[in-house]
N, C-alpha and C positions, 0 to 999 in steps of 0.2 A: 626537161632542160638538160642538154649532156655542157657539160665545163673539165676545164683544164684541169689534168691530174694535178698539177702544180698546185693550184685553188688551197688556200688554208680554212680548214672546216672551222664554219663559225662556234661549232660548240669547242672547237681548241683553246680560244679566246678565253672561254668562262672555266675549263681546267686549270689553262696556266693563272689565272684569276688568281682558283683557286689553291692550288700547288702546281709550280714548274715540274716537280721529277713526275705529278701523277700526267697532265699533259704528255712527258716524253714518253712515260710506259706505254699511253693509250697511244700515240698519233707517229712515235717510230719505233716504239718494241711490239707495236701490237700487241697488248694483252689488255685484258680486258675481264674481270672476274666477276658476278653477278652475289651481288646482297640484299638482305632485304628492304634497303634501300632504293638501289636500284633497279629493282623488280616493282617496287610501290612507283619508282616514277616511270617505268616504261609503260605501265600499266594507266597512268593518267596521262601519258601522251599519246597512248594510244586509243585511247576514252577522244581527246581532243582531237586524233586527226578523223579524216575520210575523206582525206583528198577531193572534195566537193567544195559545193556553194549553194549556201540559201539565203533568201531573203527575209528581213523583218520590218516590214512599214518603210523607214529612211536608215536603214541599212543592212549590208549585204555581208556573210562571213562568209570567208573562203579557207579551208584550212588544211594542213600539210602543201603549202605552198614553197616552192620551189623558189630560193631567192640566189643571186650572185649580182658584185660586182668588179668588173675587169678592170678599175682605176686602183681598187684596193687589194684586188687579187683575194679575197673571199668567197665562199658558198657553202651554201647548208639549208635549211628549212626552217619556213616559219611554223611552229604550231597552230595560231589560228591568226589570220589577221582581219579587222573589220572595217569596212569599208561605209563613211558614214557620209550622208548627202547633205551638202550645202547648195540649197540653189543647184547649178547643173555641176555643180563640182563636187566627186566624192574623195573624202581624204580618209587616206590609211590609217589603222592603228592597230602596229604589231602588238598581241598579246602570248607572253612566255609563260609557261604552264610549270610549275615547279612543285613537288611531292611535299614538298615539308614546311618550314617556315622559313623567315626572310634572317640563316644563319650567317649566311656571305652574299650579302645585297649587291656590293659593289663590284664582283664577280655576276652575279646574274645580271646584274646591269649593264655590263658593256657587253654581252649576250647578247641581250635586246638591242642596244643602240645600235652594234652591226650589223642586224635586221635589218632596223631602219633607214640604214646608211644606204644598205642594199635596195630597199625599196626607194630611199631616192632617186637613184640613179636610174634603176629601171624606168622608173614611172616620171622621171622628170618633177619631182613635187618638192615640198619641205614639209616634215613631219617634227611639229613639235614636242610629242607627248607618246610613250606608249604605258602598257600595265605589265606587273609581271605578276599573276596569278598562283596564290600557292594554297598545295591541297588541305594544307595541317588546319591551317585558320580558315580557310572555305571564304578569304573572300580576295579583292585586288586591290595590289598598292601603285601607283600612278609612278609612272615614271618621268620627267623632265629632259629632254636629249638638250641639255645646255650646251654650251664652248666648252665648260673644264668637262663632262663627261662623255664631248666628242671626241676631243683632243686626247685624253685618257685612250680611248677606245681605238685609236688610230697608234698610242705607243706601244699597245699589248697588241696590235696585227703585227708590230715590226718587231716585238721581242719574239713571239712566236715563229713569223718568218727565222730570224736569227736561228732559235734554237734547231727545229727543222732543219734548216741550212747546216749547221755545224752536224748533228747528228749525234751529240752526246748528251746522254741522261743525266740530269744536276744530283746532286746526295739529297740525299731525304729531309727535311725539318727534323729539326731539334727542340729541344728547351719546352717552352711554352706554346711557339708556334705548334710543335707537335702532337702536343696536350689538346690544343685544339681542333686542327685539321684530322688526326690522324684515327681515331676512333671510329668513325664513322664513313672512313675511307673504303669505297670496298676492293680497293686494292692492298690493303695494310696488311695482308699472309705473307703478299709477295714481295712487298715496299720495303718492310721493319727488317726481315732477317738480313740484308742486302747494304748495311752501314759499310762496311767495307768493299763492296763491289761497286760498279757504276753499270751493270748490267745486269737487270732483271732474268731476262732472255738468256742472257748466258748462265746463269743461277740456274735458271729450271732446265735449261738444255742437260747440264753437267748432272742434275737429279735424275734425270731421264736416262742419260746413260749410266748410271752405276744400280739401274733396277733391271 
């Protein structure tokens, strides 16, 4: 499926979820730093994809699926989604594959939901329900695509749009919130030392030149 460079990646949703400045480093400073965190989940989404489809009795998994939609101006991939028969109707249910436990649910949540916003639209359907799978507890938590975490999921495409648009990195978390997010960041080498800059990129450029 080729889509508009414009298209906001659906996994921008669930960064700015989770931190606005880690969104900006990843999606307009491009960086990107690999930790053992994110080495464990590439590693289970890549267990979960292979771009195929099989079937099991009444129903059918297709995964590394390729989703967009051009009402919401989004795209990105599904990890697995499964396709379950009612009668002659099969309905979807995105499943989101996540390394750890459910430490920021309602960040992996609107993750999901823009999946399935996406597979609405495609496929013409209504999907009530998807799961988001996490590897630490080895099993799935169901997810609900109600009104409030549609509606949610629709205000974090337009703050991301915004941020995007504008093109400026927000300051880092503070306080408590940083006690929290910030540890396990694997961006936090480049993030922390950066209090008084609004540019990551421009930080390591400037290191770059004076080696």
């Amino acid at each position: 499926m080729s889509v508009s460079a414009d298209y906001i990646p659906i996994s921008a949703l669930q960064h700015y979820q989770y931190c606005p400045r880690q969104c900006a480093l990843i999606h307009l400073e491009q960086i990107w730093v690999e930790n053992v965190h994110t080495a464990e989940g590439r590693q289970l989404h890549e267990k979960a994809h292979g771009g195929s489809a099989e079937s099991r009795g009444e129903r059918k998994i297709v995964t590394a699926l390729q989703l967009c939609s051009e009402q919401l101006g989004i795209a990105g991939e599904a990890d697995v989604v499964e396709f379950h028969r009612y009668g002659e109707h099969w309905q979807p249910y995105p499943v989101e594959y996540k390394r750890g436990s459910a430490k920021h649910p309602e960040a992996d949540k609107i993750q999901l939901c823009a999946q399935a916003l996406c597979l609405e639209e495609m496929l013409h359907v209504d999907i009530p329900e998807g799961a988001l799978f996490y590897g630490k507890i080895r099993r799935r938590v169901p997810v609900q695509f109600d009104c409030s975490l549609r509606e949610h999921t629709g205000k974090t495409i337009e703050a991301v749009r915004k941020l995007l648009q504008q093109g400026q990195t927000p300051p880092p978390p503070s306080g408590k919130e940083a006690a929290a997010l910030c540890p396990a960041c694997s961006l936090r080498d480049v993030c922390l030392p950066l209090v008084a800059r609004k540019s990551a990129a421009g930080y390591l450029q400037a290191v770059l030149e004076t080696v």
